[in-house]
C-alpha positions in Angstrom: 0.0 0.0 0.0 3.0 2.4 0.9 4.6 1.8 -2.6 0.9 3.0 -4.8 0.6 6.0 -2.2 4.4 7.3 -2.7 3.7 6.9 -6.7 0.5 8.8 -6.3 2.5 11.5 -4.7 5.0 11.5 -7.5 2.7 12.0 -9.9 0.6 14.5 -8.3 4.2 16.6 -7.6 5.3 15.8 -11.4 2.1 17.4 -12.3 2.5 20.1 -10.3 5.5 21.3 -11.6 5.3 20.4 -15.4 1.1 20.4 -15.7 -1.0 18.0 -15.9 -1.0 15.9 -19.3 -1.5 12.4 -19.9 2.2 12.8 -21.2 3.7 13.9 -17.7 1.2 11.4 -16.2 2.4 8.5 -18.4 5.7 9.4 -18.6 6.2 9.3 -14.4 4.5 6.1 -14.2 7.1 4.6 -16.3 9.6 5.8 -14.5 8.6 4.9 -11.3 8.1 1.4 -12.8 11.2 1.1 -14.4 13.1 2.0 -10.8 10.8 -0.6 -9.5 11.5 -2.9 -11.7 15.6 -2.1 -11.4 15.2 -2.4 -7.6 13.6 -6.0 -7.5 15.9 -6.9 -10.0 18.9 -5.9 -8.2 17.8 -7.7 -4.5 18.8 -10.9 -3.5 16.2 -13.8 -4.0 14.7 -14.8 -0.5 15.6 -18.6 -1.6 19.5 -19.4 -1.5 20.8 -21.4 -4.1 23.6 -23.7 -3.2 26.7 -21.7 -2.6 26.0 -18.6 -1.9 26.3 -17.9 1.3 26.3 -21.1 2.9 28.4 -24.7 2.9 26.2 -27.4 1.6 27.1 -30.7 3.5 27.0 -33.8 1.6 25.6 -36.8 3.6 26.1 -40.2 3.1 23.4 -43.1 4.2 24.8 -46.7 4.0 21.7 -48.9 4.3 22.0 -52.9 4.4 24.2 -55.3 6.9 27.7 -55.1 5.0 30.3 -52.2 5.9 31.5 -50.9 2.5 33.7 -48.5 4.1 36.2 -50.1 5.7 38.3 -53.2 4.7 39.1 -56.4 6.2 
């Protein structure tokens, strides 16, 4: 809700200063979505991938009677 009200107030203050026209109008929205856009693009996904900021331990399961791991 924050994010629609602060673009509502830069269009109102963009037509405030250079009129109102569907062109000023038009021409802040895209604006404001293009530095939307460039701003989620440039965050970090929530979701790490393998990697990135932590060590991914591999684990081994050995599952049956015999010991394959050690030698007689």
């Amino acid at each position: 809700m924050v994010p629609l009200l602060l673009i509502g107030a830069l269009v109102l203050g963009a037509c405030m200063v250079f009129g109102y026209s569907s062109f000023v109008v038009g021409f802040v929205l895209m604006a404001a979505g293009l530095l939307g856009l460039l701003a989620f693009m440039s965050t970090r996904g929530a979701v790490l991938r393998p990697g990135e900021r932590e060590a991914v331990i591999e684990e081994r399961h050995y599952i049956g009677h015999h010991d394959d791991h050690h030698y007689r």
